[in-house]
N, CA, C and O atoms as a GROMACS GRO file, in nm:
protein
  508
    1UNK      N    1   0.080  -0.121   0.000
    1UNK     CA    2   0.000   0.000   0.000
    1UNK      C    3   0.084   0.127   0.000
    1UNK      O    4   0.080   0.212  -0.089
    2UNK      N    5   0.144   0.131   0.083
    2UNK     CA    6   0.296   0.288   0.065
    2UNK      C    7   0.342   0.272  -0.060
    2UNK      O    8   0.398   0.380  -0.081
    3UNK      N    9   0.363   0.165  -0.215
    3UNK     CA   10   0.405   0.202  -0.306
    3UNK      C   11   0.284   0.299  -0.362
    3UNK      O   12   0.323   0.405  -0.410
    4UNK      N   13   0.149   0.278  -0.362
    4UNK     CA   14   0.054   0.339  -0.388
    4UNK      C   15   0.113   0.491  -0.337
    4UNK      O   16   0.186   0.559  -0.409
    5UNK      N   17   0.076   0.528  -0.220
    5UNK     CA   18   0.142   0.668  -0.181
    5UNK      C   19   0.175   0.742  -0.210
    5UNK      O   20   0.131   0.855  -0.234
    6UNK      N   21   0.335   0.658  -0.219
    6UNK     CA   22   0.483   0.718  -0.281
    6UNK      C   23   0.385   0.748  -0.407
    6UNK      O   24   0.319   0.849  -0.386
    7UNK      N   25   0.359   0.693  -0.521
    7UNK     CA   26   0.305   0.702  -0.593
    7UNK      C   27   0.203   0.818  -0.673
    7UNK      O   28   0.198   0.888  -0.774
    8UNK      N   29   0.106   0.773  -0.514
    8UNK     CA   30   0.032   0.959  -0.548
    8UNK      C   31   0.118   1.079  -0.499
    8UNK      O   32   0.106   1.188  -0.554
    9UNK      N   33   0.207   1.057  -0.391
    9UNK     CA   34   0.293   1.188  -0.397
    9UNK      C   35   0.372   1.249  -0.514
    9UNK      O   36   0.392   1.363  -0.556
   10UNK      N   37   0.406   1.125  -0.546
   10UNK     CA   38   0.480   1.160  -0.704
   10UNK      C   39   0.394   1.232  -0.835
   10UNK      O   40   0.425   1.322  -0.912
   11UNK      N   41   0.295   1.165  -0.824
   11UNK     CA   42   0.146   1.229  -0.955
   11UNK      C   43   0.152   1.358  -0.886
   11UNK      O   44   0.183   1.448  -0.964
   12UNK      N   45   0.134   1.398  -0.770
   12UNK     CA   46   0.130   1.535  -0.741
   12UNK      C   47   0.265   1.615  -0.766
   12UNK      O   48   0.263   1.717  -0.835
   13UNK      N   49   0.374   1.572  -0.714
   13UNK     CA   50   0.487   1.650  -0.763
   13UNK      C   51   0.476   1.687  -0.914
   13UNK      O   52   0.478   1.797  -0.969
   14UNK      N   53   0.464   1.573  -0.958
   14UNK     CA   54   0.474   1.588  -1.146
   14UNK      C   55   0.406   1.700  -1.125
   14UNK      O   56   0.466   1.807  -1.124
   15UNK      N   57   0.280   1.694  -1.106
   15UNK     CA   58   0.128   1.764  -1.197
   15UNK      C   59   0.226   1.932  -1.128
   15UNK      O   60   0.249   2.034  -1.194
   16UNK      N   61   0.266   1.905  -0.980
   16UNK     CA   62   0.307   2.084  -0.948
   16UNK      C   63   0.407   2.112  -1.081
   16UNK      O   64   0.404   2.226  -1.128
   17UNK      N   65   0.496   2.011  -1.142
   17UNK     CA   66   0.603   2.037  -1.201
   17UNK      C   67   0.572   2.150  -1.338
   17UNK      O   68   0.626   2.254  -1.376
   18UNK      N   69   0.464   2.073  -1.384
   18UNK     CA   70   0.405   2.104  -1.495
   18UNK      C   71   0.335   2.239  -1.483
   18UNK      O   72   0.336   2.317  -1.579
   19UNK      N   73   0.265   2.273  -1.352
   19UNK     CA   74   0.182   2.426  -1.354
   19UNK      C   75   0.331   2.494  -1.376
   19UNK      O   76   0.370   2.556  -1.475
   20UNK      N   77   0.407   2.459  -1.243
   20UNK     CA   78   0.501   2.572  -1.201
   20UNK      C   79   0.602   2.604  -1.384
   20UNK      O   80   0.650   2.712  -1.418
   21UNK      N   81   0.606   2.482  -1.462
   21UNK     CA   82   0.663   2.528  -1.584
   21UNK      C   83   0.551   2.679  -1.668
   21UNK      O   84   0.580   2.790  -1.713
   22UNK      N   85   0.439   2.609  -1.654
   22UNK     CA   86   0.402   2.730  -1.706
   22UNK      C   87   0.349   2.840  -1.642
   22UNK      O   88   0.357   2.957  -1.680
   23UNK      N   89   0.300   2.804  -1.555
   23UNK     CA   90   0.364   2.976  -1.472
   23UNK      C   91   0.491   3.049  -1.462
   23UNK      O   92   0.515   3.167  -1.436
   24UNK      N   93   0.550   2.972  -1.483
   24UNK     CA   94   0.692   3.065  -1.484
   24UNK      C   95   0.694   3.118  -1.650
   24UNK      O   96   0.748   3.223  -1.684
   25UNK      N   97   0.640   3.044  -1.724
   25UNK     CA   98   0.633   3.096  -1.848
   25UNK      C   99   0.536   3.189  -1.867
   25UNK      O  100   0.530   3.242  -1.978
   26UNK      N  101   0.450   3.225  -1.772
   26UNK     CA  102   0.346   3.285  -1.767
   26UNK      C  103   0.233   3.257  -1.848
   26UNK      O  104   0.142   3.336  -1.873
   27UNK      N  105   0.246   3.120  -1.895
   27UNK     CA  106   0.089   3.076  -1.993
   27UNK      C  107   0.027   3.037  -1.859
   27UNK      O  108   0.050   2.939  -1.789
   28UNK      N  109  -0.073   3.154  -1.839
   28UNK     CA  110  -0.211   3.086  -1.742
   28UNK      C  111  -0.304   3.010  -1.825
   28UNK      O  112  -0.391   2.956  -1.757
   29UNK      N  113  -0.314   2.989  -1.947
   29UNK     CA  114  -0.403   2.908  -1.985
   29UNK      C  115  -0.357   2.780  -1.954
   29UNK      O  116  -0.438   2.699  -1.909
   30UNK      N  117  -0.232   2.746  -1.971
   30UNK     CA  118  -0.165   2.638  -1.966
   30UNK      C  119  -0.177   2.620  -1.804
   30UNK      O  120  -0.227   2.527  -1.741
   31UNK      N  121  -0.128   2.713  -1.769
   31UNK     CA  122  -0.176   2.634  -1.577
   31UNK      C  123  -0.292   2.598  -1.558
   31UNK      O  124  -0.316   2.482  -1.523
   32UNK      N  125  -0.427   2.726  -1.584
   32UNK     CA  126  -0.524   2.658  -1.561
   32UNK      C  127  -0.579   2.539  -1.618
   32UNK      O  128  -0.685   2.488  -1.581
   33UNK      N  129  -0.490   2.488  -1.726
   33UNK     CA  130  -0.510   2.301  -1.797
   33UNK      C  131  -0.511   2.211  -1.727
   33UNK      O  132  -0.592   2.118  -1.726
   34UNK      N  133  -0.370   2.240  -1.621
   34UNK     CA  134  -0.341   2.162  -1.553
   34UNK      C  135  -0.439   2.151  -1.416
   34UNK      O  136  -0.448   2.038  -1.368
   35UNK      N  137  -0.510   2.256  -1.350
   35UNK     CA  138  -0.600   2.258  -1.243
   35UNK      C  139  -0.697   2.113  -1.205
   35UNK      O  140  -0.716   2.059  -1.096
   36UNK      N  141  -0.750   2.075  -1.348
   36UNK     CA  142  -0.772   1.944  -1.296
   36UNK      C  143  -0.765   1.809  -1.253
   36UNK      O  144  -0.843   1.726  -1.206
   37UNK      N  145  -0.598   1.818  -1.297
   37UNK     CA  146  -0.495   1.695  -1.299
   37UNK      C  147  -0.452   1.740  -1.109
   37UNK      O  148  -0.431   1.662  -1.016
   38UNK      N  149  -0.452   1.843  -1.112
   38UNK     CA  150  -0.396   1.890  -1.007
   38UNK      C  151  -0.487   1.850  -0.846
   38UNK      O  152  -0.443   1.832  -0.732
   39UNK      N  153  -0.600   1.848  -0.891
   39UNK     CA  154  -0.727   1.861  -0.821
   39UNK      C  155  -0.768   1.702  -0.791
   39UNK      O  156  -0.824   1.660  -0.690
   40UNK      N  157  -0.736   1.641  -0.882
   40UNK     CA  158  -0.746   1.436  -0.853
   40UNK      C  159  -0.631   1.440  -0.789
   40UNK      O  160  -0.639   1.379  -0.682
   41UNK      N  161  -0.500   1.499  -0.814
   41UNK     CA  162  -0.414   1.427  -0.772
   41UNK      C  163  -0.426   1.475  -0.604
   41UNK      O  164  -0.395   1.401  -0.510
   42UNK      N  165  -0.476   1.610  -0.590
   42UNK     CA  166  -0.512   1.623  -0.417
   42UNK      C  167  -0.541   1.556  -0.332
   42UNK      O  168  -0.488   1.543  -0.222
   43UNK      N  169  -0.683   1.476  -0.402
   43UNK     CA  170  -0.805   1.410  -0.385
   43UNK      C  171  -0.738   1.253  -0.332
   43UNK      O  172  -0.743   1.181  -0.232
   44UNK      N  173  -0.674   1.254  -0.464
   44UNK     CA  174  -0.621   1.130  -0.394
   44UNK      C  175  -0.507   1.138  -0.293
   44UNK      O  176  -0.540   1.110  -0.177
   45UNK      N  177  -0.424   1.158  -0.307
   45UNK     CA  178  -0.322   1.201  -0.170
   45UNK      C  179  -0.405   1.230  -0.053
   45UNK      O  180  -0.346   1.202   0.051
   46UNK      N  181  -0.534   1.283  -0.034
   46UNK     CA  182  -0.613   1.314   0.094
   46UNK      C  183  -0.722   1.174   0.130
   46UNK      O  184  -0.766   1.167   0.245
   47UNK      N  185  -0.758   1.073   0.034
   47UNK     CA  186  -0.755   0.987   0.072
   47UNK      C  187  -0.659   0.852   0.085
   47UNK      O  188  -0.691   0.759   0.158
   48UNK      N  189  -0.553   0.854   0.015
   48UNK     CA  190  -0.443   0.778   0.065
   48UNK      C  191  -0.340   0.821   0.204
   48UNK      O  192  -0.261   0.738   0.250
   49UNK      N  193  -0.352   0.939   0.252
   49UNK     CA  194  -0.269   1.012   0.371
   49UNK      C  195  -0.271   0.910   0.466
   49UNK      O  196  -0.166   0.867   0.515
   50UNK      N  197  -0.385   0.866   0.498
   50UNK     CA  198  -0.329   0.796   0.662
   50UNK      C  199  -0.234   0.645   0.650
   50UNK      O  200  -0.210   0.564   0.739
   51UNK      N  201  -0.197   0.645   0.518
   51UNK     CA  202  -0.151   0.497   0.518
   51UNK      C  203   0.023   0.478   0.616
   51UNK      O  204   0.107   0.568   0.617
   52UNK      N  205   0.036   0.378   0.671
   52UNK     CA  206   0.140   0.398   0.726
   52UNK      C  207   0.306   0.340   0.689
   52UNK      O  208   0.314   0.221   0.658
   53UNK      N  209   0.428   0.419   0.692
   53UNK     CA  210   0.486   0.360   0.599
   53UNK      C  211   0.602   0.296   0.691
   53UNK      O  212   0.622   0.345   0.802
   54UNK      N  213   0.674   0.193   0.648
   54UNK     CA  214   0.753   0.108   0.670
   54UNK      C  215   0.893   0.206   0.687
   54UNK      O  216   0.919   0.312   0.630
   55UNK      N  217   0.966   0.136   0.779
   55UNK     CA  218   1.137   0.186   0.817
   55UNK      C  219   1.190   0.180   0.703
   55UNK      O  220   1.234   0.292   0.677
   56UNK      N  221   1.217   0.079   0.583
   56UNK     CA  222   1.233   0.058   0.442
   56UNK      C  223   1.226   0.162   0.401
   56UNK      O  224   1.316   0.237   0.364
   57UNK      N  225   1.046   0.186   0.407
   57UNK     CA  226   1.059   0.298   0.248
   57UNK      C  227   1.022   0.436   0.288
   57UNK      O  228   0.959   0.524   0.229
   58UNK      N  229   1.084   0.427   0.414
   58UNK     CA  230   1.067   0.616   0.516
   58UNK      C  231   1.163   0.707   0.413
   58UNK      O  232   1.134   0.825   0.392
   59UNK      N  233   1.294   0.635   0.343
   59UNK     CA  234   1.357   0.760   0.332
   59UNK      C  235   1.286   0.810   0.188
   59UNK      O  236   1.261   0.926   0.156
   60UNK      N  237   1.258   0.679   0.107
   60UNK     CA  238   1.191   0.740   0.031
   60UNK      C  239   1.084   0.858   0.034
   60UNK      O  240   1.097   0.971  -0.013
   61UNK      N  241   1.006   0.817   0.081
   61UNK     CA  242   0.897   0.850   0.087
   61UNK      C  243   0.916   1.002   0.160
   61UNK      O  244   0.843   1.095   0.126
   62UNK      N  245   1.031   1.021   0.273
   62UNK     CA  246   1.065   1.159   0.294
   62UNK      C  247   1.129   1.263   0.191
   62UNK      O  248   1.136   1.386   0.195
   63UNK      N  249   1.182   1.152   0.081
   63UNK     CA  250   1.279   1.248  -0.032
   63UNK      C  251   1.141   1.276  -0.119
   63UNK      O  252   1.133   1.386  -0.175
   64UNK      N  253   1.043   1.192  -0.132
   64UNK     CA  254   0.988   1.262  -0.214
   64UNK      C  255   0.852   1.343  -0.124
   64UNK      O  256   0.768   1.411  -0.182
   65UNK      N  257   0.854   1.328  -0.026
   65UNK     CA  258   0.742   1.476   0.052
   65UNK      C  259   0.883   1.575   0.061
   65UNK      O  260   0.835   1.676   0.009
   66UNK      N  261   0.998   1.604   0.086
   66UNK     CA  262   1.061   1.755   0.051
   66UNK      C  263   1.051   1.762  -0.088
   66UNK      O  264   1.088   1.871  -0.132
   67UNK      N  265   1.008   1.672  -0.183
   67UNK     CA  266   1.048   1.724  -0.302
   67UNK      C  267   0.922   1.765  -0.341
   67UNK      O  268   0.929   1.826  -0.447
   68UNK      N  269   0.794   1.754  -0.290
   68UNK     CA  270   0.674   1.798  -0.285
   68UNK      C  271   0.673   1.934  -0.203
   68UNK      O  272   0.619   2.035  -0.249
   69UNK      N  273   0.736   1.930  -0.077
   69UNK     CA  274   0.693   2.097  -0.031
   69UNK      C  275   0.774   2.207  -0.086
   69UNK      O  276   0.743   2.326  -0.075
   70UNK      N  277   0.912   2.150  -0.164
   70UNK     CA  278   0.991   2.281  -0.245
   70UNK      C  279   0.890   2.293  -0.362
   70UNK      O  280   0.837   2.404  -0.362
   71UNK      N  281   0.856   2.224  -0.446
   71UNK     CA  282   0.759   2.237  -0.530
   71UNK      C  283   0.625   2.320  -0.541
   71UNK      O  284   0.581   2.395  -0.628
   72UNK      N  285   0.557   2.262  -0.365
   72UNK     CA  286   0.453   2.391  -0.362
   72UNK      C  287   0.450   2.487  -0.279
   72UNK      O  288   0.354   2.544  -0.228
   73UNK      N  289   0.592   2.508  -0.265
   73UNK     CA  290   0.666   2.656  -0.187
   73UNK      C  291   0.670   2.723  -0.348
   73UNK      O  292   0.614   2.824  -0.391
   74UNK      N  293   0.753   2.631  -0.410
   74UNK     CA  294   0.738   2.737  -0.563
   74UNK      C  295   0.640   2.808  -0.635
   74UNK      O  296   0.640   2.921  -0.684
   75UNK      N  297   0.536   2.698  -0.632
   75UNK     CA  298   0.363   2.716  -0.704
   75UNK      C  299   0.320   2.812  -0.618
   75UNK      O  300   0.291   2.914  -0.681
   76UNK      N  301   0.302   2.825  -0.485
   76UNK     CA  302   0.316   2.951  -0.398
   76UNK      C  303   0.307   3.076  -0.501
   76UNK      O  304   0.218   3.134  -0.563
   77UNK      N  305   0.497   3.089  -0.479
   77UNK     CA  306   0.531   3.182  -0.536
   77UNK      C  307   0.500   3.284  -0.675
   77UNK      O  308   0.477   3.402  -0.698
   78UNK      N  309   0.516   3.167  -0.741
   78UNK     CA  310   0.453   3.156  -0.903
   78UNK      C  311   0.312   3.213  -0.891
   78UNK      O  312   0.276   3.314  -0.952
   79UNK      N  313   0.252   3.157  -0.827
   79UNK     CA  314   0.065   3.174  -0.845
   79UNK      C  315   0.007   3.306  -0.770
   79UNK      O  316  -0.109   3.341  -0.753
   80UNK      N  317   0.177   3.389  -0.714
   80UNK     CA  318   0.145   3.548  -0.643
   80UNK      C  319   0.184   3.607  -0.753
   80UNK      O  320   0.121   3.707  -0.789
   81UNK      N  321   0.295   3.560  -0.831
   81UNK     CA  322   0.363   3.669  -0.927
   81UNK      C  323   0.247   3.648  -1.068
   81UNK      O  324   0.230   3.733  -1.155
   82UNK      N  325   0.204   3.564  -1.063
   82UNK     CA  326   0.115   3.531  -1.157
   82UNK      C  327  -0.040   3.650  -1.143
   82UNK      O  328  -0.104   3.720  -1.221
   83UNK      N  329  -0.044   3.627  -1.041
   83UNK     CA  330  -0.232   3.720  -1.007
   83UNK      C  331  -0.145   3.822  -0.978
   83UNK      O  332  -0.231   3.899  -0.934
   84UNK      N  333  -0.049   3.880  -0.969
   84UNK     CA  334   0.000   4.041  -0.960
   84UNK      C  335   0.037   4.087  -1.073
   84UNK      O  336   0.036   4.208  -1.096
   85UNK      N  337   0.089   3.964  -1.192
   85UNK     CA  338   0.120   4.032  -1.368
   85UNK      C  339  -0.048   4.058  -1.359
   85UNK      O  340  -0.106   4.166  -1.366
   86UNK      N  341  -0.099   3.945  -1.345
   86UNK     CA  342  -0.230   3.952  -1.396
   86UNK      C  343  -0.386   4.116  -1.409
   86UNK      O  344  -0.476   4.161  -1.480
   87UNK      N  345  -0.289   4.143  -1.239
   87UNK     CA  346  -0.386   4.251  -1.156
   87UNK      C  347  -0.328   4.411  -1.246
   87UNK      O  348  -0.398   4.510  -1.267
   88UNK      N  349  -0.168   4.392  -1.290
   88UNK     CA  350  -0.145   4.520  -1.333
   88UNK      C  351  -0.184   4.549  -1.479
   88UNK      O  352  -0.194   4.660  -1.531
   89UNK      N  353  -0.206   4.417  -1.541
   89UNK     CA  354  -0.262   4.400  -1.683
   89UNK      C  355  -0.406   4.454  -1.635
   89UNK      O  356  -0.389   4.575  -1.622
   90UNK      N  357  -0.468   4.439  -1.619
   90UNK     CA  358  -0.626   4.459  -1.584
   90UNK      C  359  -0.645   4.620  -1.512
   90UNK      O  360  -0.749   4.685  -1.504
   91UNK      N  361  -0.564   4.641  -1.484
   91UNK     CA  362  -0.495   4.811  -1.431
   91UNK      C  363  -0.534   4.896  -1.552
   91UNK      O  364  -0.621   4.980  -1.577
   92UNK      N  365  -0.374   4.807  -1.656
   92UNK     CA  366  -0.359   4.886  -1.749
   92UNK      C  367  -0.479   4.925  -1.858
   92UNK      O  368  -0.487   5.029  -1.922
   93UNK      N  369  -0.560   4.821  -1.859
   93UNK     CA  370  -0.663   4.795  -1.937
   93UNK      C  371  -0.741   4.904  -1.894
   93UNK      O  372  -0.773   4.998  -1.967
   94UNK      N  373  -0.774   4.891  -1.771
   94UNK     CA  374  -0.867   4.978  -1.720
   94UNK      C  375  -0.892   5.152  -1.735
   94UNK      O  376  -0.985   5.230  -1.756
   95UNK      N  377  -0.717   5.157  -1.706
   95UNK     CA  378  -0.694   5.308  -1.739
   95UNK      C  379  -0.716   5.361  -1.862
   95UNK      O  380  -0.765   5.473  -1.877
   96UNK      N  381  -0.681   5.280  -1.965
   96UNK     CA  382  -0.684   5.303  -2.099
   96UNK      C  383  -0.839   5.316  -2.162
   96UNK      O  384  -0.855   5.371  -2.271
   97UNK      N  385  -0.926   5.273  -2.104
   97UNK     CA  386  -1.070   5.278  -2.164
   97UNK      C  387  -1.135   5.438  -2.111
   97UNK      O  388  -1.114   5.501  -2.007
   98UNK      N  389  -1.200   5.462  -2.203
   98UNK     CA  390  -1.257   5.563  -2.147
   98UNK      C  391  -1.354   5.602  -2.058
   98UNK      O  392  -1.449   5.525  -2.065
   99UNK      N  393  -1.370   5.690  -1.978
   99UNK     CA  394  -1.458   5.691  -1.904
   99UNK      C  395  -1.598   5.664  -1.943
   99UNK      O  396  -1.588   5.706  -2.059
  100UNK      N  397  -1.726   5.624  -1.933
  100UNK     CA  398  -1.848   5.661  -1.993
  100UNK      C  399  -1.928   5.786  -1.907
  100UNK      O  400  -2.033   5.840  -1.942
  101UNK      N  401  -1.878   5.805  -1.831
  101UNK     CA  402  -1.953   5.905  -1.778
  101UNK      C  403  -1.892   5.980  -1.664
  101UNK      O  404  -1.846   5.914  -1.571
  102UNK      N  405  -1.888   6.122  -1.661
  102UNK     CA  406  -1.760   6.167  -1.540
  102UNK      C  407  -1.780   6.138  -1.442
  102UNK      O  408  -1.881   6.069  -1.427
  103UNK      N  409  -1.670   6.184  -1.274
  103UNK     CA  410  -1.684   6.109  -1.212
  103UNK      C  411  -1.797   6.174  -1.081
  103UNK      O  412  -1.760   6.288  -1.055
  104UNK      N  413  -1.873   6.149  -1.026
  104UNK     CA  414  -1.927   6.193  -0.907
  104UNK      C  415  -1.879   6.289  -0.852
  104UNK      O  416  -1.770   6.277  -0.797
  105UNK      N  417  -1.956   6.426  -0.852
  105UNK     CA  418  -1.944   6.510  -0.759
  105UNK      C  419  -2.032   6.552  -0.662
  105UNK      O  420  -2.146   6.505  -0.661
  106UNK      N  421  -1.982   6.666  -0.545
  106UNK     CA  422  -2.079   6.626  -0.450
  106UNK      C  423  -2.076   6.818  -0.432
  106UNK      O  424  -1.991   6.879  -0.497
  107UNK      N  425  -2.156   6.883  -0.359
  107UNK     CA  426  -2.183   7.025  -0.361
  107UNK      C  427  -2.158   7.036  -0.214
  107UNK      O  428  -2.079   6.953  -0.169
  108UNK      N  429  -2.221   7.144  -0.110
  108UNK     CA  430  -2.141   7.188   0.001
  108UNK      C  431  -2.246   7.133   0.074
  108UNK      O  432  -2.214   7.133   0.193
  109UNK      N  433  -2.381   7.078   0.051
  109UNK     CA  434  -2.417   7.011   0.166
  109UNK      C  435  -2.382   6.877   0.149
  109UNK      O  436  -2.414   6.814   0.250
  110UNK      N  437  -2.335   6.814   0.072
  110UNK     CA  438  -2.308   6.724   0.071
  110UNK      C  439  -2.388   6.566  -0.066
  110UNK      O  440  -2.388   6.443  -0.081
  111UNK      N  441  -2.440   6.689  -0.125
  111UNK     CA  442  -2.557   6.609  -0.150
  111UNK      C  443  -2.445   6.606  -0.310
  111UNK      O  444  -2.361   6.692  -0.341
  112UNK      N  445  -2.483   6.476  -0.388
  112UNK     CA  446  -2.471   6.463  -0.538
  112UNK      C  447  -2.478   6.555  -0.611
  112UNK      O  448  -2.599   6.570  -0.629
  113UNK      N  449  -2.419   6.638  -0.673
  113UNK     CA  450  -2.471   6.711  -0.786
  113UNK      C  451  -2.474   6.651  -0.931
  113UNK      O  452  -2.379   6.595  -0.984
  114UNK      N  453  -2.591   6.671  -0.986
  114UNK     CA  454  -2.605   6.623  -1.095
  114UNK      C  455  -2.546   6.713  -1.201
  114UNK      O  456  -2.551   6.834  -1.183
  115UNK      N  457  -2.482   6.655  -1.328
  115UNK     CA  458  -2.438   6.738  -1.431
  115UNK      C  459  -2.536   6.780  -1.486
  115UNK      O  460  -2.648   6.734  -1.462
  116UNK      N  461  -2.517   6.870  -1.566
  116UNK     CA  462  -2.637   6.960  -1.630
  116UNK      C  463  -2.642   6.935  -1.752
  116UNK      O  464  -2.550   6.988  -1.815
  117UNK      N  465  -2.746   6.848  -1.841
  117UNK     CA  466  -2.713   6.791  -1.934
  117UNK      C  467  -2.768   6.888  -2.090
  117UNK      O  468  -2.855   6.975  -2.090
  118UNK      N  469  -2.700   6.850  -2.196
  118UNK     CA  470  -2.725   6.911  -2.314
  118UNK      C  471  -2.816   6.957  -2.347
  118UNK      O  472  -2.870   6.878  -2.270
  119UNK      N  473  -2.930   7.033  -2.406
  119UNK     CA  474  -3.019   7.057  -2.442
  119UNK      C  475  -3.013   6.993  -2.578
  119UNK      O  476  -2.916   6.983  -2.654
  120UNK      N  477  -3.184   6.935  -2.596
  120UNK     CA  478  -3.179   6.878  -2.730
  120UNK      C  479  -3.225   6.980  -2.818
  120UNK      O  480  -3.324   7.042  -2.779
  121UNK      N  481  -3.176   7.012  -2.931
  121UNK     CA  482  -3.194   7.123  -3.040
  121UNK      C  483  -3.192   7.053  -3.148
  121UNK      O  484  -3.131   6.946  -3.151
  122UNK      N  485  -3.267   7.110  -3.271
  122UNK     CA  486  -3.293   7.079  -3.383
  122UNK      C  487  -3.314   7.227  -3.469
  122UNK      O  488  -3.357   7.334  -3.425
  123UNK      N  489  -3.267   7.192  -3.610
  123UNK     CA  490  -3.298   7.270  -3.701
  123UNK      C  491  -3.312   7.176  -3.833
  123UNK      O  492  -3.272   7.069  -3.880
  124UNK      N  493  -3.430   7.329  -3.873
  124UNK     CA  494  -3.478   7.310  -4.001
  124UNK      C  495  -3.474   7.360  -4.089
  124UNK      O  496  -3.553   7.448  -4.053
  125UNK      N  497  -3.441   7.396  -4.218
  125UNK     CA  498  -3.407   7.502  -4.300
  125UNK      C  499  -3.575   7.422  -4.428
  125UNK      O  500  -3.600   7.305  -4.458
  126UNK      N  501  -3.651   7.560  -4.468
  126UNK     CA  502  -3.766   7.573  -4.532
  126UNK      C  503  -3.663   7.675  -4.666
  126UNK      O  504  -3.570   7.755  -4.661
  127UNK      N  505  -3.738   7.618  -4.762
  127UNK     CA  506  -3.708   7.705  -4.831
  127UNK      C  507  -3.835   7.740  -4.926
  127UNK      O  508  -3.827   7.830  -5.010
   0.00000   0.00000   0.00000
């Protein structure tokens, strides 16, 4: 049963291996591909966790849980620098569009003032 384990710890390392490549490349489409590989492989590691492992295959099984928490110390990292490119793109976007309508002002009691809008006019020329 611990080869099972080892096993799903490993499907999870991989699957982090693979976001953290493309997050670092910054394809979020490509990470979010991986979200559902990512999401079984949780699933299972949270129901295989309580299994208990043998003096044998401890060291294993410890080389590959550090090689799992440097991994999602990285994805961490990656998945802040990732939603902060993300947040200043969506900034930039933002600034760049135009307003549709100016911004709220307020008068000395405090109340809204409304802008004072165009008058509609028309002409006709008769001849």
């Amino acid at each position: 049963m611990t080869a099972a384990l080892l096993e799903t710890v490993s499907s999870l390392a991989d699957t982090l291996v693979r976001e953290n490549t493309a997050l670092d490349a910054l394809d979020l489409a490509a990470a979010v591909a991986v979200l559902p590989d990512k999401r079984r492989a949780l699933a299972m590691l949270a129901e295989a966790a309580p299994m208990a492992v043998t003096a044998e295959e401890r060291p294993a099984m410890e080389a590959a849980l550090k090689r799992l928490r440097e991994l999602a110390r990285e994805n961490r990292s990656l998945l802040q620098r990732a939603l902060s490119v993300q947040s200043r793109v969506i900034e930039i976007v933002a600034r760049a569009l135009p307003r549709s309508h100016p911004a709220d002002r307020y008068g000395e009691t405090g109340a809204r003032v409304i802008p004072p809008r165009a008058m509609a006019w028309s002409m006709s020329t008769r001849v």
